[in-house]
N, C-alpha and C positions, 0 to 999 in steps of 0.2 A: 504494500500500500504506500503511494506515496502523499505526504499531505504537507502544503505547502499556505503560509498563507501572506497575507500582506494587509500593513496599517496604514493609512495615507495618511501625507501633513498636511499643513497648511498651504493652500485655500480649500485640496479638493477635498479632505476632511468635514465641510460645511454640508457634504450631500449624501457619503456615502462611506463608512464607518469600519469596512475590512471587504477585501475580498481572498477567495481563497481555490484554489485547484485541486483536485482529488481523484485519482489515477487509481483503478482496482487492473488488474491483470489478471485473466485466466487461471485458476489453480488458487487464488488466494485463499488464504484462510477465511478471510475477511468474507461474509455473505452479504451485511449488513451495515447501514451508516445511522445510526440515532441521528437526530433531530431534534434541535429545543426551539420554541419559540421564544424569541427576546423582545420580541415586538419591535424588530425592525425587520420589515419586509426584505423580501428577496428577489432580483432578478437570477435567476439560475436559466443557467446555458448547458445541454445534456448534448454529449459527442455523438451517443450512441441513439439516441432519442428513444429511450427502450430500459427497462425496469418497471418497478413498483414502486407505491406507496402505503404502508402499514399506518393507521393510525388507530387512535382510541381503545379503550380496555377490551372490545370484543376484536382487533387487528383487523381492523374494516381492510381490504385492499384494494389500491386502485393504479391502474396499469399507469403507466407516464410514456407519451408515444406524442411529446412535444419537444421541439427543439431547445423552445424558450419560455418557461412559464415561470409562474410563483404560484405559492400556497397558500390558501386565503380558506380562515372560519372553519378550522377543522378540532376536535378535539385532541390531545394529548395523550400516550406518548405516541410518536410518529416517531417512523424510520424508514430508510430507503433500501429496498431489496434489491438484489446484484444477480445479473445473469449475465453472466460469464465476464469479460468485459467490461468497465466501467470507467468513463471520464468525463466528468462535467467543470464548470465553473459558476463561482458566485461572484454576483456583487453584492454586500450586504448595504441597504439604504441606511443611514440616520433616520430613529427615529420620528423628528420634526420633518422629515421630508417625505415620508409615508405619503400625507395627502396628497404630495406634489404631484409623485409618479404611479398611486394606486387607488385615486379617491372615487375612480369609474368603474371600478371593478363590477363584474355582474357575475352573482352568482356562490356555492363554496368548492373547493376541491383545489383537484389541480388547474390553474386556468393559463391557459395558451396569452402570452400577451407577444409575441411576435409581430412585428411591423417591419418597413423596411431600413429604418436605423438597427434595431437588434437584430435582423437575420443578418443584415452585413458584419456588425461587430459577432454576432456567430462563427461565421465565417473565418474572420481576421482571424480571432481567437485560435480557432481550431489550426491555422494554416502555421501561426504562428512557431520559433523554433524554441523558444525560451520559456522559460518562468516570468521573468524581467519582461519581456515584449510581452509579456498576457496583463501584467499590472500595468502595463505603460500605456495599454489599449483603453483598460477599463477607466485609467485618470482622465485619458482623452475623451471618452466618451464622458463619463460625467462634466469634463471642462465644458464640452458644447451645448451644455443647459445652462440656459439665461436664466435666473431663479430671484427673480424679483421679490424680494423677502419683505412678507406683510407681517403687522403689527402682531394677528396672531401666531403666524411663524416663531416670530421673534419669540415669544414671549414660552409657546411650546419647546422651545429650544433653551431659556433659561429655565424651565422647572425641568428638565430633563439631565441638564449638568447639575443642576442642583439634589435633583433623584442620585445620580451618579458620583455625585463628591461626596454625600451620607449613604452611600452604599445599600442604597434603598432604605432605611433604618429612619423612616420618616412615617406621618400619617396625612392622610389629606387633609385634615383640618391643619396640621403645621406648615404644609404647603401653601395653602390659604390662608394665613397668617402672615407666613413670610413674604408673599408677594402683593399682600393687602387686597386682594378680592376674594370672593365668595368663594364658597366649593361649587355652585352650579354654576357661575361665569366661566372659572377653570376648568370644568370638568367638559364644557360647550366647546371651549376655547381648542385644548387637549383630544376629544374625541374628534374633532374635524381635523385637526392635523397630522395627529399620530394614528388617528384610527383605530385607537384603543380607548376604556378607561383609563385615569388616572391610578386609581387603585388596582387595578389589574397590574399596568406598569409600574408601580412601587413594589409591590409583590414577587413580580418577577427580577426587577434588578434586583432584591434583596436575595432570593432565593438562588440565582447566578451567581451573584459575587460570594452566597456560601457556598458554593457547588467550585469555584475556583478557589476559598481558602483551604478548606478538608482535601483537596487534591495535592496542595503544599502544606499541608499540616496533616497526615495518614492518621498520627497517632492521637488528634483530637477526637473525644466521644462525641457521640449524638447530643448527647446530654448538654455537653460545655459548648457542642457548636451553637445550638439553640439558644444558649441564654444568652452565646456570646452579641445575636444578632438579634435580643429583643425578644427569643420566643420564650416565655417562663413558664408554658402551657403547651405540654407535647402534644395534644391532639390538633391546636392550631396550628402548631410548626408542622404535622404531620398533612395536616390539610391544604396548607399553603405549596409548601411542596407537594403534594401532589397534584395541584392547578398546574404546575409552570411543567417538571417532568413526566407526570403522568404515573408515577409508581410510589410506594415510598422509598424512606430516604436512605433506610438498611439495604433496600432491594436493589437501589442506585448505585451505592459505593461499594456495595458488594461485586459488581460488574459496569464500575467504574469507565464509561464509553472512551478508547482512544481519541474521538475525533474530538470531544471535549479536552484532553489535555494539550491541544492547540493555544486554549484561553487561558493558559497558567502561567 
């Protein structure tokens, strides 16, 4: 398996938050890719335009026989099944820019968003000889979007750093506090941009950045992770975790997903 990823600076960091490459060959061990949703949308780019998608506690399955699509409104956990062969690309969006590039979506599942700027950067991609020219394409493409950044942009983009420099370890009434408006202005403001709740996305950043400490810290319990992040009530921790992964949190670290130690 090879798994490669990349973090853009400054400016094209404004639009679009990591992207990353991931090579399965023939014969691997690897059958499977977990999937977490972080609440930043995805352009993904499939070479082979061919596999599955596993989602939800009964492993709903759904074939992917799209070049170019994202995943939108499906339950947790999800992962991506390998037949034989396997190479795709992402580009993950920021956040605050969800609206920009997903707010027409119709529909849930896998959805085909191909046009003719992404079948060309398809293309590129795939034609490409490097690592380096795959990240150089996707900068490029994100440079070529004019993104005229309105007040609620703006503003979805400072409670999101804000979400993310508290390590989610916030509530939405201190969000609303901190930025002196309502929880229903924010929560208006945030749903139209991100495309999520508020509370959803605190949930999930908290529950990510513990899923990236316990991965650098093995020898911390359950016990002391939870309290360390606020939870002093196991069946809450255990429920919150199981919003964002889909399983609980013994069943998680006990088969610890590789593609996740990318984030550590």
């Amino acid at each position: 398996m090879v798994i490669q990823n990349y973090h853009p600076e400054k400016p094209f960091n404004a639009l679009f938050k990591e992207c990353y490459y991931i090579h399965l060959e023939k014969g691997s061990r690897f059958h499977s890719i977990p999937v977490i949703d972080d609440c930043c949308y995805d352009l993904v780019f499939f070479k082979e335009a061919k596999g599955a998608l596993c989602y939800g506690p009964k492993a709903t399955v759904l074939p992917i026989h799209h070049q170019v699509f994202t995943i939108h409104d499906l339950q947790p956990p999800y992962r991506i099944e390998v037949e034989d062969e396997l190479t795709f690309f992402t580009i993950k969006v920021q956040p605050w820019a969800n609206g920009h590039f997903f707010s027409e979506l119709n529909g849930t599942g896998i959805l085909d968003i191909e046009n003719e700027k992404l079948g060309n950067l398809w293309k590129a991609l795939f034609e490409a000889s490097s690592l380096a020219e795959r990240f150089q394409l996707a900068e490029g493409f994100m440079a070529s979007h004019s993104v005229e950044t309105s007040p609620s942009m703006s503003l979805a983009r400072e409670i999101c750093d804000y979400v993310y420099e508290h390590q989610g370890k916030v509530s939405v009434s201190e969000v609303s506090h901190r930025f002196g408006r309502s929880r229903q202005y924010l929560g208006k403001v945030f749903r139209k941009e991100v495309l999520y709740p508020l509370k959803k996305f605190i949930i999930t950043v908290r529950i990510l950045d513990l899923v990236k400490y316990k991965a650098s810290n093995p020898e911390i319990s359950l016990t002391e992770l939870g309290y360390l992040y606020g939870y002093f009530d196991q069946p809450h921790f255990i429920n919150d975790f199981k919003k964002v992964c889909g399983v609980q949190p013994l069943h998680f670290f006990n088969k610890l997903p590789e593609f996740m130690l990318r984030h550590v």
